[in-house]
BASEVO-564805 format. One record per residue: x, y, z of N, C-alpha, C in turn. Coordinates in steps of 0.001 Angstrom, whole numbers, plus 524288, in hexadecimal, padded with zeros to 5 digits. Last residue first. Layout:
XYZXYZXYZ...
//
This chain:
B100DE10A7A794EB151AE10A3A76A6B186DE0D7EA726DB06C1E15B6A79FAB06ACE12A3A74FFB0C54E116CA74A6B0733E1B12A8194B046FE16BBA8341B0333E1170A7FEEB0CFFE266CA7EFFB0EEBE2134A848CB0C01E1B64A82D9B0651E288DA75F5B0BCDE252CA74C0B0D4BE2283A79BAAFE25E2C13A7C15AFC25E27D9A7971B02B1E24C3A78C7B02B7E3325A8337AFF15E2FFBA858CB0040E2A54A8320B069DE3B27A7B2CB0B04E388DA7E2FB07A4E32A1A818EAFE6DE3D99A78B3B003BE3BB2A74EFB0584E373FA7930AF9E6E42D7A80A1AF7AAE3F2CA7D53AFA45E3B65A7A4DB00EBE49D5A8114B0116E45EEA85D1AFDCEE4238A82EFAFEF1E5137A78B1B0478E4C74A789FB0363E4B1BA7D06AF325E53A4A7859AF619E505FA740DAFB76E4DE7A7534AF222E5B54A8175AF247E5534A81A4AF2E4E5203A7D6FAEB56E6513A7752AEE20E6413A7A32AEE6DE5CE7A7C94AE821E6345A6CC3AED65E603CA6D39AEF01E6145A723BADE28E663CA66ABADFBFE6761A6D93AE613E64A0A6D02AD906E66BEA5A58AD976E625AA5FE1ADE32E67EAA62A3ACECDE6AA9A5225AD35FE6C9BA547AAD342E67D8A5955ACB7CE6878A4476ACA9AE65B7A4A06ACEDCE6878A4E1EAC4D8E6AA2A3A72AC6A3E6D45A3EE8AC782E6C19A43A2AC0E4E6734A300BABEACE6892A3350AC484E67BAA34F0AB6E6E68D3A22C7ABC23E6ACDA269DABBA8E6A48A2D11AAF0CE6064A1B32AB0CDE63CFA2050AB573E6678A21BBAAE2EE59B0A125FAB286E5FB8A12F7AB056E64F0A171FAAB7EE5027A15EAAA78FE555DA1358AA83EE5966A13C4AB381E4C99A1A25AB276E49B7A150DAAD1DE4F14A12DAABB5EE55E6A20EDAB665E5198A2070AB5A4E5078A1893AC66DE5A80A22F5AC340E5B78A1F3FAC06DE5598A2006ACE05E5FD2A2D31ACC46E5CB6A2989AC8F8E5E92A2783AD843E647BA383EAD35CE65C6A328DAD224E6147A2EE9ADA4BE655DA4335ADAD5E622FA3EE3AD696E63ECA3A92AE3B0E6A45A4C90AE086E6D26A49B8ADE94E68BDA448CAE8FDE6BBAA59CAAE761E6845A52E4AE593E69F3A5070AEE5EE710EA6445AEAA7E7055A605FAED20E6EDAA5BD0AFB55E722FA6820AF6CAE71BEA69CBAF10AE71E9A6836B05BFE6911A6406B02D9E6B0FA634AAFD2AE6DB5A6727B0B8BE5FE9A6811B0CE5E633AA696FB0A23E68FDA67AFB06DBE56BAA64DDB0820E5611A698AB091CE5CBFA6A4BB0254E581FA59ABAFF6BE58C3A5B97B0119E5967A62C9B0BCFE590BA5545B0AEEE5CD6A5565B0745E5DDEA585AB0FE0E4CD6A55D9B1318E5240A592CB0F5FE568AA58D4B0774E4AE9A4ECCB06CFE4B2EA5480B09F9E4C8DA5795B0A73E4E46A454FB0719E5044A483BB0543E4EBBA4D50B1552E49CBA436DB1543E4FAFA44D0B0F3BE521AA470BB105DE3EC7A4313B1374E403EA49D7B1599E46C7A48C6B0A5FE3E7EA3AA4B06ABE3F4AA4084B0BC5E3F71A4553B119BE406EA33BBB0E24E45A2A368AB0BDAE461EA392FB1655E3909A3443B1A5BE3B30A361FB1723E40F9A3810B11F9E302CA31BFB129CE3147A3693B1533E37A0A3705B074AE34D8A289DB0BCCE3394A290EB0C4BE3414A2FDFAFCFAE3C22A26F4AFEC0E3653A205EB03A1E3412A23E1AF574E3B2BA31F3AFA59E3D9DA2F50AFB40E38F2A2AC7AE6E3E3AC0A31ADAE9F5E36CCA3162AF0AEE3C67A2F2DAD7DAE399BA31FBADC30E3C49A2FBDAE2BAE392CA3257ACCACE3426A3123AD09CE33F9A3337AD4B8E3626A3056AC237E316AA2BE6AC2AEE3620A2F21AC7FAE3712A316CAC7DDE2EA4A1EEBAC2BEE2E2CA2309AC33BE33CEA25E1AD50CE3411A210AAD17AE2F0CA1EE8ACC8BE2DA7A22A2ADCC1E3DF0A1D5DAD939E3B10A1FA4AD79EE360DA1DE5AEB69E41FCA22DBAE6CDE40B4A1CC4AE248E3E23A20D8AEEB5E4E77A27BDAED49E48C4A2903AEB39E4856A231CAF873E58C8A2823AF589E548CA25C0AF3BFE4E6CA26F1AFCF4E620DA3286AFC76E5B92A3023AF845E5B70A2D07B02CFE6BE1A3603AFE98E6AEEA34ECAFF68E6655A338CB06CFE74CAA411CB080FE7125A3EB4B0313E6F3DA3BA1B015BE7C3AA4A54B0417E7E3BA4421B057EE7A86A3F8DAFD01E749BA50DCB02CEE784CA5122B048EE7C13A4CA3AF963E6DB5A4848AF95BE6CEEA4DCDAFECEE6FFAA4D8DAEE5BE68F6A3FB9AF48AE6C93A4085AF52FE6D70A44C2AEAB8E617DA36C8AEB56E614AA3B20AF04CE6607A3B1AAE3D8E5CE4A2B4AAE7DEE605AA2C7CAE64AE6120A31EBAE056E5482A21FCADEC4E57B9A283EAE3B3E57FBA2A58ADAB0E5178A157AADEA0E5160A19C8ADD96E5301A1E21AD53FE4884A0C12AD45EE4DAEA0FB7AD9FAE4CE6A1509ACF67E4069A077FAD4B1E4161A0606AD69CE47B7A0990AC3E1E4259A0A67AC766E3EC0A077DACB4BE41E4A0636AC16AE49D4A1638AC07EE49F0A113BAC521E45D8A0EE1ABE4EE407DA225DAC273E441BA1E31AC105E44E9A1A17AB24DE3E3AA28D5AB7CEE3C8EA2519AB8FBE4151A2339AB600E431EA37B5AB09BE4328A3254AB54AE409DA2DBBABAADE41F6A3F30AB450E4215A400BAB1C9E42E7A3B6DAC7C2E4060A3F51AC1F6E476BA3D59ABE29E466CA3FBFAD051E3C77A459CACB72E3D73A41FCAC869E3F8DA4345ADCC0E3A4FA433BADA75E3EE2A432CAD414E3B50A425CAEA1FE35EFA47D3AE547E352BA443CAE096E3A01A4534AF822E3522A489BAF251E38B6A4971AEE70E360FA46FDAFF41E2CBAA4E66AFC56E2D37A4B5CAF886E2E92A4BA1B0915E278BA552EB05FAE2D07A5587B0415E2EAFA4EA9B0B3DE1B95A508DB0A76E1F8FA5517B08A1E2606A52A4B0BCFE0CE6A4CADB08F1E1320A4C1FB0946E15EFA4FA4B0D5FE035DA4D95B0FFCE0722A4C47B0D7DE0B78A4AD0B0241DFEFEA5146B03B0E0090A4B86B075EE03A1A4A3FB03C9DFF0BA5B37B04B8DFA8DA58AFB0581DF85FA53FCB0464E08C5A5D60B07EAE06F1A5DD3B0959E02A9A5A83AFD95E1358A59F1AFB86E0F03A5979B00ECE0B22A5881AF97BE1FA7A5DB7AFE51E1C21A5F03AFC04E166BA5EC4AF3A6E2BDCA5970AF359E256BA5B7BAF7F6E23D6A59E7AEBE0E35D9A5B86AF176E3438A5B34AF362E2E62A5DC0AE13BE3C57A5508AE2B7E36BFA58E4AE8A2E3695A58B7AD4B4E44C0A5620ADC3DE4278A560CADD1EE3E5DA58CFAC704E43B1A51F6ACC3BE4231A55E5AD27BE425DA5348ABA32E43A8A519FAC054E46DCA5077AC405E457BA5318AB078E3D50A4EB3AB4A3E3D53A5147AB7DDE3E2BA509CAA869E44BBA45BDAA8BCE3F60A4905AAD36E4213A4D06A9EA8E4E84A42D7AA2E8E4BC7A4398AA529E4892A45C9A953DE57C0A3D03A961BE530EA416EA9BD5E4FC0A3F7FA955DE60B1A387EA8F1DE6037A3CAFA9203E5A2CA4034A9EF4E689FA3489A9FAFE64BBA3779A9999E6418A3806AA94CE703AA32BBAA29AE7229A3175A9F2FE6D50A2F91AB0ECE70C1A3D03AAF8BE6F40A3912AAACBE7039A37DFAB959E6EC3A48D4AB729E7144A4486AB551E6F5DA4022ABBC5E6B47A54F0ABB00E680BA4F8AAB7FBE6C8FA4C2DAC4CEE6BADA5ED8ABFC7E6E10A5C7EABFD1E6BB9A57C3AC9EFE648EA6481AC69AE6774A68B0AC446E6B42A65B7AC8D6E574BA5F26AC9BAE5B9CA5F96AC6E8E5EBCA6307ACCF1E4C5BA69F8ACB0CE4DD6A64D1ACC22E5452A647EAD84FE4318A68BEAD64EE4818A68D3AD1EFE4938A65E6ADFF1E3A9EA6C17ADD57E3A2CA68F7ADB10E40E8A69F8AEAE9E2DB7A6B09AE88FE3564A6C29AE4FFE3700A6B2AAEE09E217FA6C1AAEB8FE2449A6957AEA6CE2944A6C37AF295E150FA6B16AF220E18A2A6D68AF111E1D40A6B7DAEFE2E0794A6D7CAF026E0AE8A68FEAEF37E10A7A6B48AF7B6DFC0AA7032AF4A2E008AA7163AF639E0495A6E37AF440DEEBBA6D2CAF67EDF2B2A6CFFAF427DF7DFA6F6AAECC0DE72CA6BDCAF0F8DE703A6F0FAF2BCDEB14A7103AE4F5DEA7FA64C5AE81FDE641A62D6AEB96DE4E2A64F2AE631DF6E9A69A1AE368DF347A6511AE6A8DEEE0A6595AE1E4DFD7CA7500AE4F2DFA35A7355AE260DF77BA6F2AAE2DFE0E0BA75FCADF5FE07BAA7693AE3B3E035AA72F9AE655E190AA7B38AE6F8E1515A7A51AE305E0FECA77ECAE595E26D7A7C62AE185E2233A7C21AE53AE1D0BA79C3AE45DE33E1A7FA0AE788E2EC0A7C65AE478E29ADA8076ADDF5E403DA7AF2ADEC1E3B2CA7E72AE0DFE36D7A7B4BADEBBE4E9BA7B99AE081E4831A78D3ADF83E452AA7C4DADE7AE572AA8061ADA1CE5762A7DE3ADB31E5175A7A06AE69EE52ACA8BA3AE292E56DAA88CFADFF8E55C4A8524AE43AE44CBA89F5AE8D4E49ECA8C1AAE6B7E4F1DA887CADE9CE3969A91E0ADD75E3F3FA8FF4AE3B5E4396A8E59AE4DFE2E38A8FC3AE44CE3253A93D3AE20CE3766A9032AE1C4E24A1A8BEEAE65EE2572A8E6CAE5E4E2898A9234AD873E1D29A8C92ADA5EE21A1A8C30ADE28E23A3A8D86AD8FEE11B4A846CAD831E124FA8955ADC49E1904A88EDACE40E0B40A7C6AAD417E0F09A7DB3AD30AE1081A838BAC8FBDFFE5A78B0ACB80E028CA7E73ACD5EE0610A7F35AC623DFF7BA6EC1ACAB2DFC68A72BDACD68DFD88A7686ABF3BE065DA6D40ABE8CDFFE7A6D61AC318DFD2CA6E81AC448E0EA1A6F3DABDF4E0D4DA7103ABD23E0853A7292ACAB5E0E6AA676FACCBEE0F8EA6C81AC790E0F3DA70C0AC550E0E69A5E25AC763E0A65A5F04ACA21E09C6A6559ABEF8E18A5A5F1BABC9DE13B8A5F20ABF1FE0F53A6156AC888E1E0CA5DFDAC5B1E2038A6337AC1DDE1AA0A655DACD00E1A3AA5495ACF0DE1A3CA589CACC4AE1B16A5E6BAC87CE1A3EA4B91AC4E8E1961A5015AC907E1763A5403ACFA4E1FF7A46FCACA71E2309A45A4AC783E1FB5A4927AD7DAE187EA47E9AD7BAE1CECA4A79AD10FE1FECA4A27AD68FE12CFA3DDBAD5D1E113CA4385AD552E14EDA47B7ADB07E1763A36F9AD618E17EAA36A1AD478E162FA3C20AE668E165FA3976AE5B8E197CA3E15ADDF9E1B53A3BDFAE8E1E0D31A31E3AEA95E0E66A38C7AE7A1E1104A3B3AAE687E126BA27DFAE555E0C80A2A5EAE5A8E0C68A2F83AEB0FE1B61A29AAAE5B8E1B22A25C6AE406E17BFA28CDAF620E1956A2A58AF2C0E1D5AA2D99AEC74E1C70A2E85AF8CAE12CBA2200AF9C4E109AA2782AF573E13C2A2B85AF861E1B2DA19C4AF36EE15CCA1A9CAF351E13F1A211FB0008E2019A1CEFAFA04E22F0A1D59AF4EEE1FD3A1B8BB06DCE1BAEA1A78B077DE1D1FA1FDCB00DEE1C56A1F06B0647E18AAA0FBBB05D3E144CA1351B047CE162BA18D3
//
């Protein structure tokens, strides 16, 4: 059920950048290599982290839009929820492994968007990401690419601290 809730909820996220386009987000503030971003749906305000990577690996000629996201979506009882996307679809039924600190996570995919099966791993991975200094995410493309994304975590917890002030 969690990991439908995820599926259904946070496909939205994959145009988060879009949907924060079209409804105004308004920037919170730059914090090192993250920025938090707000915009309002339906009343409400939806609050969100975002990063891209500072190197992307892969044996790659072209790729979409890579991004982390850590979103606070109040109105859906929802808070700190990672989402991930590649820039290219997932191999079917394929995973992506993230390790930050020594620590490692499993996301499952769908499309281009990756996703924790549970709360309880997107709040060990975003402790990990607050106190961590580099990401590291690996996937597999639907045409068994490998690829290699490293993120910066520096400004990940003012970021973070940014988005929860503003989503309280």
């Amino acid at each position: 059920m969690f990991r439908f809730f995820h599926c259904a909820l946070f496909s939205l996220a994959l145009s988060l950048p879009l949907a924060a386009q079209a409804n105004n987000a308004v920037k919170i503030k730059d914090f090192g290599k993250w920025t938090a971003y707000y915009f309002i749906e339906n009343g409400q305000k939806v609050c969100y982290m975002t990063s891209a990577p500072v190197t992307d690996a892969g044996n790659y000629t072209q790729r979409g839009q890579i991004a982390a996201f850590i979103t606070h979506w109040p109105s859906k009882t929802s808070k700190d929820v990672f989402s991930y996307v590649a820039g290219y679809t997932y191999k079917k039924d394929s995973d992506v492994t993230i390790t930050v600190g020594g620590q490692k996570f499993s996301l499952f995919t769908q499309g281009e968007m990756a996703w924790a099966s549970d709360e309880a791993t997107d709040k060990r991975l975003i402790s990990a990401i607050k106190r961590g200094s580099n990401m590291i995410v690996k996937g597999t493309s639907s045409r068994g690419t490998l690829t290699t994304d490293t993120y910066s975590l520096d400004g990940s917890t003012a970021a973070y601290n940014a988005i929860t002030a503003a989503c309280k």
